[in-house]
N, C-alpha and C positions, 0 to 999 in steps of 0.2 A: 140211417133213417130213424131209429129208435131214438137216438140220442139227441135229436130235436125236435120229436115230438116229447118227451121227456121237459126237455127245454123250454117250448111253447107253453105246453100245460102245466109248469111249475110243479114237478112232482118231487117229493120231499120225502119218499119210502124207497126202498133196497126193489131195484127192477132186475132179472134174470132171464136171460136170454140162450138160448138152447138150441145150437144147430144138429142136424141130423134129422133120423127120425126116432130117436129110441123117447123121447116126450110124445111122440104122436101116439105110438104104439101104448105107451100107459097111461096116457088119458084119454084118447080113443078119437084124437083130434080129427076131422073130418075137413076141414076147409081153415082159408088163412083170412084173416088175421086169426088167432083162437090165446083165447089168455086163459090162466090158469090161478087162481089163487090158494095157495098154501098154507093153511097152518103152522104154527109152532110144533104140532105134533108131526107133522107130517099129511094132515088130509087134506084133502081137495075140500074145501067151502063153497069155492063156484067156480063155473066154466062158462065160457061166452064172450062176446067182441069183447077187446079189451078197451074198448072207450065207454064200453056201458057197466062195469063193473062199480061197483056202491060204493062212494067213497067213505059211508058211514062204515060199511063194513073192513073194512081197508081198517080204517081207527080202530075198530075194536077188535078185530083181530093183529094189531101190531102191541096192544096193551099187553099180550101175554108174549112178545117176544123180545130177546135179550139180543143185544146188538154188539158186537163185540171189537175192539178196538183193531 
């Protein structure tokens, strides 16, 4: 299911997908769908639907991250 809305909405950044619940329990997830945006460092920037997250912010936080072959 992911993998075509991925498709539909042309996304062009590293998408991570996490079964269980050991993500629920450290980001404090409460209801589904719930996305997670991550830092280069490791932090949480935002949380919330994942159709509403900023795609400005997406860009600027992919500027400090190294992609690796």
């Amino acid at each position: 299911m992911i993998e075509r809305h991925i498709e539909k909405m042309n996304i062009q950044y590293p998408i991570a997908s996490v079964k269980g619940d050991f993500a629920d329990r450290i980001y404090g997830v409460k209801g589904f769908p719930s996305g997670a945006l991550v830092n280069a460092a490791g932090e949480v920037v935002w949380m919330g639907h994942p159709g509403s997250v900023p795609r400005d912010l997406i860009e600027k936080e992919l500027e400090h991250t190294a992609f690796l072959p």
